[in-house]
Chimera marker file (.cmm) of the C-alpha trace (Angstrom):
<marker_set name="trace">
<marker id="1" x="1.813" y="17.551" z="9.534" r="1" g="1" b="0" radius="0.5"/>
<marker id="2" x="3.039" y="13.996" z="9.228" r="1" g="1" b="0" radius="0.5"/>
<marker id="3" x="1.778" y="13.700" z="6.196" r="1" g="1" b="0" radius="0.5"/>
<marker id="4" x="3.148" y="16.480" z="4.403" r="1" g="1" b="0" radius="0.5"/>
<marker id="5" x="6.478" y="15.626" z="5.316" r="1" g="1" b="0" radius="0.5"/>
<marker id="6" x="5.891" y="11.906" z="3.977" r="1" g="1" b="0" radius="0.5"/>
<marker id="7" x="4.585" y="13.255" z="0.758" r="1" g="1" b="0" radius="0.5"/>
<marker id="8" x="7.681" y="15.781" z="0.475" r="1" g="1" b="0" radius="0.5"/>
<marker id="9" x="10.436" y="13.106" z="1.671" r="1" g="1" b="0" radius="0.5"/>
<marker id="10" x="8.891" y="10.493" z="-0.930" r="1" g="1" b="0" radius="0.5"/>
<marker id="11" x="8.957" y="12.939" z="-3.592" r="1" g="1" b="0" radius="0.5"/>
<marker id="12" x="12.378" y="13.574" z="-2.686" r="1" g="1" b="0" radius="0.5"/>
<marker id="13" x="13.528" y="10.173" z="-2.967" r="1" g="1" b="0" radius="0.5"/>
<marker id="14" x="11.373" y="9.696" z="-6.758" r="1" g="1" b="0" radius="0.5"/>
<marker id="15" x="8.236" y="8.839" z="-5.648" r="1" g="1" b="0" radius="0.5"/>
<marker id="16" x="4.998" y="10.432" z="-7.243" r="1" g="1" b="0" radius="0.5"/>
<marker id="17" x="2.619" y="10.932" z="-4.247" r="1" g="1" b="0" radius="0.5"/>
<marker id="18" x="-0.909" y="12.044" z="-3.886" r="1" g="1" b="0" radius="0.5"/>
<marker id="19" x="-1.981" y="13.004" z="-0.398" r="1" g="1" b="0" radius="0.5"/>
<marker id="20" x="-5.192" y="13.035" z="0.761" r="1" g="1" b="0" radius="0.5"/>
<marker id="21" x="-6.867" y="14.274" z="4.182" r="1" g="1" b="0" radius="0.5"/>
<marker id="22" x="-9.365" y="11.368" z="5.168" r="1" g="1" b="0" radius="0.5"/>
<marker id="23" x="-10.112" y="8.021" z="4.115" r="1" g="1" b="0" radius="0.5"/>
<marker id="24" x="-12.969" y="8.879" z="1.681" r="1" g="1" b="0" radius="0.5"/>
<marker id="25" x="-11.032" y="11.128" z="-0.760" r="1" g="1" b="0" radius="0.5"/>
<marker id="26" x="-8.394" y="8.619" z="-0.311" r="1" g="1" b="0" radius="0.5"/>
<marker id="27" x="-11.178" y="5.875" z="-1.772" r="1" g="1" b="0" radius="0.5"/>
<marker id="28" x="-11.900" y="7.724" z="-4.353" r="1" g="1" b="0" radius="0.5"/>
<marker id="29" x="-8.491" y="8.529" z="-5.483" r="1" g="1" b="0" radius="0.5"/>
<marker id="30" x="-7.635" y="5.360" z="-5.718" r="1" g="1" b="0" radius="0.5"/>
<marker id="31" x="-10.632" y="4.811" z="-7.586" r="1" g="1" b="0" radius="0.5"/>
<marker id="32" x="-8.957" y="6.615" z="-10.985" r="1" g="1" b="0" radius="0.5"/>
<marker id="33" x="-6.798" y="4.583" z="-10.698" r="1" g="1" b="0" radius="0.5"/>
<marker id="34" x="-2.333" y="4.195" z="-11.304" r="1" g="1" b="0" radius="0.5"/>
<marker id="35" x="-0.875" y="3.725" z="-7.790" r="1" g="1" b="0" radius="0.5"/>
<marker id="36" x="2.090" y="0.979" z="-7.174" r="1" g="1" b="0" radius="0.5"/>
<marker id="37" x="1.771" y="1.562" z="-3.363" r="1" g="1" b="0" radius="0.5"/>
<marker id="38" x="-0.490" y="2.439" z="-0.520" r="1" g="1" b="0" radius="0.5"/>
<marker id="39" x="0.468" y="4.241" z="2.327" r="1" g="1" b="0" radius="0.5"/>
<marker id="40" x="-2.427" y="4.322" z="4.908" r="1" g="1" b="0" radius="0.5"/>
<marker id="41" x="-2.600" y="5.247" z="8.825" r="1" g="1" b="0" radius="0.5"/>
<marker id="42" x="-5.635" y="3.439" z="10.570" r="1" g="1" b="0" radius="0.5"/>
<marker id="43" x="-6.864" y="6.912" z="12.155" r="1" g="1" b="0" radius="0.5"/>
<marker id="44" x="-8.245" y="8.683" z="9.062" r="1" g="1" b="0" radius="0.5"/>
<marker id="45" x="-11.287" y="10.707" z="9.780" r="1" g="1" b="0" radius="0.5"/>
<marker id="46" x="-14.424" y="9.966" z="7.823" r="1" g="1" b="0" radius="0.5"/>
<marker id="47" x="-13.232" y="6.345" z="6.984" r="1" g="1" b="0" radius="0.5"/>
<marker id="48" x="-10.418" y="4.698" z="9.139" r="1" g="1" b="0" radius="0.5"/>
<marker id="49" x="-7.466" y="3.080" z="7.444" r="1" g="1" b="0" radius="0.5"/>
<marker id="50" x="-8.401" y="-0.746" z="8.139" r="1" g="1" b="0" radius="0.5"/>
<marker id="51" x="-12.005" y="-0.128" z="6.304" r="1" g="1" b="0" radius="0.5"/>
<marker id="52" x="-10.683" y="1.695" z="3.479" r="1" g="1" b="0" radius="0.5"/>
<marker id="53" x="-8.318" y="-1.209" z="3.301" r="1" g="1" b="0" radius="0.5"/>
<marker id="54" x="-11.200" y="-3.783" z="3.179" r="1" g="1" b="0" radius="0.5"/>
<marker id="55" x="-12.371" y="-2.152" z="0.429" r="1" g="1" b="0" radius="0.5"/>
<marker id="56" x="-9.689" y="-1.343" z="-1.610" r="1" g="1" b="0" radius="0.5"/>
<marker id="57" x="-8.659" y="-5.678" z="-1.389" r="1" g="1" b="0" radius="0.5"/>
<marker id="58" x="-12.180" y="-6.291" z="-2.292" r="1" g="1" b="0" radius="0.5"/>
<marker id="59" x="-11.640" y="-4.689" z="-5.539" r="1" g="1" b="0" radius="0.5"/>
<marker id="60" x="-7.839" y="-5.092" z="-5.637" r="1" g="1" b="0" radius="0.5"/>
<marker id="61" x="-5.073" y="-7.610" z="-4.196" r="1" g="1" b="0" radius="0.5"/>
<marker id="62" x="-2.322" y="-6.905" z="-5.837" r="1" g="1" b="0" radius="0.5"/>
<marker id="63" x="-1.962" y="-3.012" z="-5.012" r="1" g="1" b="0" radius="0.5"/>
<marker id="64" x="0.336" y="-3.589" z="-2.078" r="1" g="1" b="0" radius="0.5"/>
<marker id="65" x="-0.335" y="-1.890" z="1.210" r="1" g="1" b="0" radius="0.5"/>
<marker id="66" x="1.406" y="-0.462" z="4.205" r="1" g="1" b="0" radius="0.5"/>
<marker id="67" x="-0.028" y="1.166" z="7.160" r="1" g="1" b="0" radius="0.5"/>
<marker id="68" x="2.018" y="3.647" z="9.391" r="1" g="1" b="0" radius="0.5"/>
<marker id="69" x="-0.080" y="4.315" z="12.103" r="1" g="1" b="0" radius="0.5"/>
<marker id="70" x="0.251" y="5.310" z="15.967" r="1" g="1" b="0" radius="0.5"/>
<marker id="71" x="-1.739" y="2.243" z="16.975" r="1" g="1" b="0" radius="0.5"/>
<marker id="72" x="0.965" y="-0.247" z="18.198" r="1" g="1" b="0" radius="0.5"/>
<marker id="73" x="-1.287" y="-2.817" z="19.761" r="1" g="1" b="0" radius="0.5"/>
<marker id="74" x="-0.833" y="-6.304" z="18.900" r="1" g="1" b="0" radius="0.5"/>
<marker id="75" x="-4.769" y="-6.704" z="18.609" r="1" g="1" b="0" radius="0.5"/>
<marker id="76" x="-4.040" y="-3.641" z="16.311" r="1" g="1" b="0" radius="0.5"/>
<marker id="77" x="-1.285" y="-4.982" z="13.883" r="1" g="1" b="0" radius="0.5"/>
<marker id="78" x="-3.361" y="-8.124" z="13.924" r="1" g="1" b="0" radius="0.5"/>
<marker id="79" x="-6.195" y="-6.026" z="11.957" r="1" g="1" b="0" radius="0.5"/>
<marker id="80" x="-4.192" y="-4.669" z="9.955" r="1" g="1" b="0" radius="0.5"/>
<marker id="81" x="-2.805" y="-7.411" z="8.188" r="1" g="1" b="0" radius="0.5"/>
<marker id="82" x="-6.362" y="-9.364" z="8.288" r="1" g="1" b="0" radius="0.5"/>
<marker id="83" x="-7.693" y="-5.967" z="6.086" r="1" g="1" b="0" radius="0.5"/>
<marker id="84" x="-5.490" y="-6.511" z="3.406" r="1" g="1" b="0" radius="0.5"/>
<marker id="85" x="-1.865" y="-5.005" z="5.292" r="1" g="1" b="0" radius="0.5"/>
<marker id="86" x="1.548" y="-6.227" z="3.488" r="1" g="1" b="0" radius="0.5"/>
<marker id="87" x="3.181" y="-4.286" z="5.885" r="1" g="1" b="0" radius="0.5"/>
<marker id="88" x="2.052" y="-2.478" z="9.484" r="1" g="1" b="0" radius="0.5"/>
<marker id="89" x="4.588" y="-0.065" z="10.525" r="1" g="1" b="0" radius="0.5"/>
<marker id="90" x="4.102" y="1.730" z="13.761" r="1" g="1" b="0" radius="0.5"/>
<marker id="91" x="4.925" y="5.613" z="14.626" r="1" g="1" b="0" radius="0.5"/>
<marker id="92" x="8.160" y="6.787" z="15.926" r="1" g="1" b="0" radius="0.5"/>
<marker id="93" x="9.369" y="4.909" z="12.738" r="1" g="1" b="0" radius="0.5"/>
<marker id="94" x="12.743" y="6.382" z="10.679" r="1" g="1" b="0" radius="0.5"/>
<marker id="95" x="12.288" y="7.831" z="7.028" r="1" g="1" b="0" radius="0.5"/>
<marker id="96" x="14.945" y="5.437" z="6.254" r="1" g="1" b="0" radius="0.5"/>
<marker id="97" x="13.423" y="2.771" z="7.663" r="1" g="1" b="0" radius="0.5"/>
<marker id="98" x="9.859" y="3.117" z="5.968" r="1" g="1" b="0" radius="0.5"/>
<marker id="99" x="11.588" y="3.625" z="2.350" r="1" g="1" b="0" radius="0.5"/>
<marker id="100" x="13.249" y="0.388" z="2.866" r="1" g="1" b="0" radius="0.5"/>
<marker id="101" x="9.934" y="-1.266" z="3.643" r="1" g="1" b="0" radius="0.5"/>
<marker id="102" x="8.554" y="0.835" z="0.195" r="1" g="1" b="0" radius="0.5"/>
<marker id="103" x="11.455" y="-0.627" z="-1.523" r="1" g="1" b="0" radius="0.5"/>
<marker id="104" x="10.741" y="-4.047" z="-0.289" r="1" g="1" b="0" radius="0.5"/>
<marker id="105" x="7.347" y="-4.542" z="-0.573" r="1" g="1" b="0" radius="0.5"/>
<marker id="106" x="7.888" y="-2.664" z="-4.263" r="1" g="1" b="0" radius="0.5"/>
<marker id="107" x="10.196" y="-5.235" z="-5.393" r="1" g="1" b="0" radius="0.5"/>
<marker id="108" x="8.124" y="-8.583" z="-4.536" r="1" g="1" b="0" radius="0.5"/>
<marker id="109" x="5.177" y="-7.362" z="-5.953" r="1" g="1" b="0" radius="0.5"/>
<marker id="110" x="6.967" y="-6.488" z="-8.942" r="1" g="1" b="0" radius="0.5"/>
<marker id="111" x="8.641" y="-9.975" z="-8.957" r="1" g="1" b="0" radius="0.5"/>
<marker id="112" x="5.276" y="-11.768" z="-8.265" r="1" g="1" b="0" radius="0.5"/>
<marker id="113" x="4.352" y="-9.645" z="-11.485" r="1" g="1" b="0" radius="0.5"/>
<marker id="114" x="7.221" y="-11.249" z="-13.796" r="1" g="1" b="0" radius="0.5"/>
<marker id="115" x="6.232" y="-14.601" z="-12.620" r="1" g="1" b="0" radius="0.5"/>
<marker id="116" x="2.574" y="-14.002" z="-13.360" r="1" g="1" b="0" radius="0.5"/>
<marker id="117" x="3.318" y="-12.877" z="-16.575" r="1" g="1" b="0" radius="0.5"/>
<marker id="118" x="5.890" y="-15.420" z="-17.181" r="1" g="1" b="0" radius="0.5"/>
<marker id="119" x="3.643" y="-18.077" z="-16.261" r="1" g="1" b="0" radius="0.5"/>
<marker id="120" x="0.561" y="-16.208" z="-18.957" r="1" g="1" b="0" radius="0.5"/>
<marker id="121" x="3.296" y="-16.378" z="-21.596" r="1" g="1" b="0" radius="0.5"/>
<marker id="122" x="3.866" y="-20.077" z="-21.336" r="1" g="1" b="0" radius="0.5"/>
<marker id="123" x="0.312" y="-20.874" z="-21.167" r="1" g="1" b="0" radius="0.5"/>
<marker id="124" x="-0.346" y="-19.266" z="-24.418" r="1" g="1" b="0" radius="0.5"/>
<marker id="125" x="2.247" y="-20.171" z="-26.122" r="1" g="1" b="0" radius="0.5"/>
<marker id="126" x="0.929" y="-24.166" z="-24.980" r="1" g="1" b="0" radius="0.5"/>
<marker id="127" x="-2.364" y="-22.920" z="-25.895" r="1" g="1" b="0" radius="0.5"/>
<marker id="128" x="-1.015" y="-21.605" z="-29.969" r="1" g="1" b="0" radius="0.5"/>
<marker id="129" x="1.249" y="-25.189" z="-29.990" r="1" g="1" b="0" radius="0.5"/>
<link id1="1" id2="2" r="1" g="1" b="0" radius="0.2"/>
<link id1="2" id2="3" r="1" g="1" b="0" radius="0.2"/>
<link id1="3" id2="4" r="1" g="1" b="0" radius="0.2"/>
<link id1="4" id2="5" r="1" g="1" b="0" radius="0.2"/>
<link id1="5" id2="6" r="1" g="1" b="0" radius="0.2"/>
<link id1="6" id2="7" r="1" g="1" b="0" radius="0.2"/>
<link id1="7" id2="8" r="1" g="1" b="0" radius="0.2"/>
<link id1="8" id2="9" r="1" g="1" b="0" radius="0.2"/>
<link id1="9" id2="10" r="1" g="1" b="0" radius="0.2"/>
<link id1="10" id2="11" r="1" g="1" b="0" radius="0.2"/>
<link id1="11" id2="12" r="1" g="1" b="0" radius="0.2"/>
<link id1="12" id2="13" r="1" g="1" b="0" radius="0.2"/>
<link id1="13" id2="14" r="1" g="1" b="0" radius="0.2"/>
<link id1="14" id2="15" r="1" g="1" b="0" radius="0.2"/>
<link id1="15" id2="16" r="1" g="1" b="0" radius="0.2"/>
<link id1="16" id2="17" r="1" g="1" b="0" radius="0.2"/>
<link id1="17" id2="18" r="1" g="1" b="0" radius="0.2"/>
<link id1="18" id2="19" r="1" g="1" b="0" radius="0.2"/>
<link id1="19" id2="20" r="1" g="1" b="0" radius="0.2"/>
<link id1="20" id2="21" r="1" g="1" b="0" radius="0.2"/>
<link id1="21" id2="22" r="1" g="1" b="0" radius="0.2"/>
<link id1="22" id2="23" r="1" g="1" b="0" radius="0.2"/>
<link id1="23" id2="24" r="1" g="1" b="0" radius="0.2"/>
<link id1="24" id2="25" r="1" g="1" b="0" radius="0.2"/>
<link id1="25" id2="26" r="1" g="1" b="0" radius="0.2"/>
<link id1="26" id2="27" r="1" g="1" b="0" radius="0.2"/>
<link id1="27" id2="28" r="1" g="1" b="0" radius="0.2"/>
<link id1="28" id2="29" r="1" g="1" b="0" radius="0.2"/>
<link id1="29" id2="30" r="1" g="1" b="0" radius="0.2"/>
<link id1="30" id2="31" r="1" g="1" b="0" radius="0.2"/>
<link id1="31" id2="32" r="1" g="1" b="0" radius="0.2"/>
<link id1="32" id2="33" r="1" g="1" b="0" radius="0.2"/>
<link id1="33" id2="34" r="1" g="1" b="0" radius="0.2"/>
<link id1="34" id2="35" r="1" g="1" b="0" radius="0.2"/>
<link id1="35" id2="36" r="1" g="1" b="0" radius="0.2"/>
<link id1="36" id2="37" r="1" g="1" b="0" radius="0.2"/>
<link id1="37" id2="38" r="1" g="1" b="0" radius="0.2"/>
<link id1="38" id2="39" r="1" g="1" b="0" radius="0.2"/>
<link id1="39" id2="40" r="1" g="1" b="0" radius="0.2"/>
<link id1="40" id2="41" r="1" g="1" b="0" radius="0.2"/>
<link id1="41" id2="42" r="1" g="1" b="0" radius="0.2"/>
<link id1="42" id2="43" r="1" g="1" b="0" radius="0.2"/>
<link id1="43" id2="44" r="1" g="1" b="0" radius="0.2"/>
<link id1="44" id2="45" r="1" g="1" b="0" radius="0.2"/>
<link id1="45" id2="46" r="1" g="1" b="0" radius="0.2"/>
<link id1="46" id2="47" r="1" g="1" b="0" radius="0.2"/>
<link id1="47" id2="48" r="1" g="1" b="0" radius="0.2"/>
<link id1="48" id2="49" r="1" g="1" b="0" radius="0.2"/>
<link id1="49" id2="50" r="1" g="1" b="0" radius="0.2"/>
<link id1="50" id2="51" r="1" g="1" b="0" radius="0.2"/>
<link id1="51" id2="52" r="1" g="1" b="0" radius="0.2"/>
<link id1="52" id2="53" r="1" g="1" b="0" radius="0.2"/>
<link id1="53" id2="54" r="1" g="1" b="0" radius="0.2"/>
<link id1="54" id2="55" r="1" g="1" b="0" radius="0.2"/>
<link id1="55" id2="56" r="1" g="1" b="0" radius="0.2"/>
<link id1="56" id2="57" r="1" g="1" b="0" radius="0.2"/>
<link id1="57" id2="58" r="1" g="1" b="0" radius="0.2"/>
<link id1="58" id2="59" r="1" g="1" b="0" radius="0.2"/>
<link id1="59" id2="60" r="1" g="1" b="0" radius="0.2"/>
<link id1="60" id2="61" r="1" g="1" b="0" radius="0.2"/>
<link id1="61" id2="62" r="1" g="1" b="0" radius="0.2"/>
<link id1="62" id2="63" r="1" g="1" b="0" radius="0.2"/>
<link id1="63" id2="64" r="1" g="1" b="0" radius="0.2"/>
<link id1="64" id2="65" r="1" g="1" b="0" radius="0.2"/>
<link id1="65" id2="66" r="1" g="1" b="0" radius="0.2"/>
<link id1="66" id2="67" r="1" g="1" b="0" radius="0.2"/>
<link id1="67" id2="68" r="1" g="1" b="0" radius="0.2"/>
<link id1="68" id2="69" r="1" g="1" b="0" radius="0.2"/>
<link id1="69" id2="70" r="1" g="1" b="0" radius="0.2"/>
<link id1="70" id2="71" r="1" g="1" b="0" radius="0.2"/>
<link id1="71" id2="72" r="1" g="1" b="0" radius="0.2"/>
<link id1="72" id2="73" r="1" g="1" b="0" radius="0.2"/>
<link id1="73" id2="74" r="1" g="1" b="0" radius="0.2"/>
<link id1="74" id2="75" r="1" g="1" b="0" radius="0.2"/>
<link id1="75" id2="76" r="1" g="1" b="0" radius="0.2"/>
<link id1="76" id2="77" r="1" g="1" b="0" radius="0.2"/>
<link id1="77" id2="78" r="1" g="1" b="0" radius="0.2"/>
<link id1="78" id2="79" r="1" g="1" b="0" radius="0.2"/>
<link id1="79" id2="80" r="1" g="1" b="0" radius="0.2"/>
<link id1="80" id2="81" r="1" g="1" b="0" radius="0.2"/>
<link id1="81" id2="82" r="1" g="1" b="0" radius="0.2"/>
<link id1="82" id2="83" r="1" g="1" b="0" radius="0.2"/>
<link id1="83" id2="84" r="1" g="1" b="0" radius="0.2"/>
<link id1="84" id2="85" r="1" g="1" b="0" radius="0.2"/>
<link id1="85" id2="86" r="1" g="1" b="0" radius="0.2"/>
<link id1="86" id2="87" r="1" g="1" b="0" radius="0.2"/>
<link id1="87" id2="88" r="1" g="1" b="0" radius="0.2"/>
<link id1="88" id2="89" r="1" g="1" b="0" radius="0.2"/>
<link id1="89" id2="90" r="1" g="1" b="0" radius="0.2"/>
<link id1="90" id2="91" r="1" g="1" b="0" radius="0.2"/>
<link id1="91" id2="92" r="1" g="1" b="0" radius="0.2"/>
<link id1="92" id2="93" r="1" g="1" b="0" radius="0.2"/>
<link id1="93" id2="94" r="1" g="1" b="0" radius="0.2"/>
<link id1="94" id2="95" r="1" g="1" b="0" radius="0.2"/>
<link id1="95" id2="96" r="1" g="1" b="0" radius="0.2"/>
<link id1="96" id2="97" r="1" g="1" b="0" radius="0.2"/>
<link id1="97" id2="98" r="1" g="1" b="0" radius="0.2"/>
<link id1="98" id2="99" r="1" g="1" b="0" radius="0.2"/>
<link id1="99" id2="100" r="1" g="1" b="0" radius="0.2"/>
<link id1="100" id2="101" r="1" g="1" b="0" radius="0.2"/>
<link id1="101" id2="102" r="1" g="1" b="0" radius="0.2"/>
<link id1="102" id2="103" r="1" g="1" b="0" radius="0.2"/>
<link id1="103" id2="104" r="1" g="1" b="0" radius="0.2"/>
<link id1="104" id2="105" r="1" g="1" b="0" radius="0.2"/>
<link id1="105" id2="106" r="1" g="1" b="0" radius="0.2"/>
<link id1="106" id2="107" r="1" g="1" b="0" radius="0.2"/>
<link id1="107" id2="108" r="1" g="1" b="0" radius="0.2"/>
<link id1="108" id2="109" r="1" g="1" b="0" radius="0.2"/>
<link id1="109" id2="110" r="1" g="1" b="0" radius="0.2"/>
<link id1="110" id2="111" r="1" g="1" b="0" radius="0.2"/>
<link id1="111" id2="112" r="1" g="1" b="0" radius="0.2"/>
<link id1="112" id2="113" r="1" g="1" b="0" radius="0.2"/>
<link id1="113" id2="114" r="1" g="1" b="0" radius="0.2"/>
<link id1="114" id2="115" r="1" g="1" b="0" radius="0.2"/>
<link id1="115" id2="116" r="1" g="1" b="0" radius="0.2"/>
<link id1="116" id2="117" r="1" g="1" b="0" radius="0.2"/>
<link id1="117" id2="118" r="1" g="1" b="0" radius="0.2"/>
<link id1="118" id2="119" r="1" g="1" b="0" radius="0.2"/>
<link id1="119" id2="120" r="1" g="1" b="0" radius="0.2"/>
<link id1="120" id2="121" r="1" g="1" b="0" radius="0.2"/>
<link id1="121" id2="122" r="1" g="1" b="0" radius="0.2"/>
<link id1="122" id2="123" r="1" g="1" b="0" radius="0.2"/>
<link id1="123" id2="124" r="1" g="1" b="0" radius="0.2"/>
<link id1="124" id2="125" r="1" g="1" b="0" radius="0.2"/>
<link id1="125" id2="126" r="1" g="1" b="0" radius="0.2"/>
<link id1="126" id2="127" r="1" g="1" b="0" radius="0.2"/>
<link id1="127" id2="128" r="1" g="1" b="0" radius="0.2"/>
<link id1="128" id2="129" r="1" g="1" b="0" radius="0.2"/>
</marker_set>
């Protein structure tokens, strides 16, 4: 399945990847904990994509996540983002393409991170001044 190949291709390419069947082993996955990246399709049996998102953002907003999903709707890709997407990519998509969007998506958050930090650093170095 589609899956298996993503987990296999991203492993490939460096990626540590846990793979899970249906939204609610996917919740509690991410529940222990040590994931960079999300990779979600809306259509996940037991709990869809766009509610596990909701919950994940409730507890987490910095986790980025990307769905790849067959549903190509605008109302669709609208949802998305409004659950807590950073990026919505729609099936047929290119392996190339979607490790580009990884990459991307990898690198702001991890440049949003330095700022943040950055940013902690000056504020207690005012705060020992």
């Amino acid at each position: 399945n589609l899956g298996s190949l993503l987990a296999q291709y991203l492993g490939a390419k460096g990626f540590a990847v846990e793979l899970r069947p249906d939204g609610k082993q996917g919740w509690d996955t991410y529940l222990k904990g040590g994931f960079d990246l999300l990779i979600l399709d809306v259509m996940m049996p037991v709990k869809d994509g766009f509610t596990l998102a909701r919950e994940i953002r409730q507890r987490d907003e910095r986790t980025p996540i990307i769905f790849l999903t067959a549903k190509s709707m605008k109302q669709d890709t609208i949802q998305g983002f409004q659950s807590g997407a950073d990026d919505y990519i729609t099936k047929p998509f290119g392996m190339e393409e979607l490790l580009l969007r990884v990459s991307a998506v990898l690198r702001r958050t991890r440049e949003k991170l330095a700022v943040l930090e950055q940013r902690l650093a000056e504020l207690e170095a005012a705060r020992r001044a």
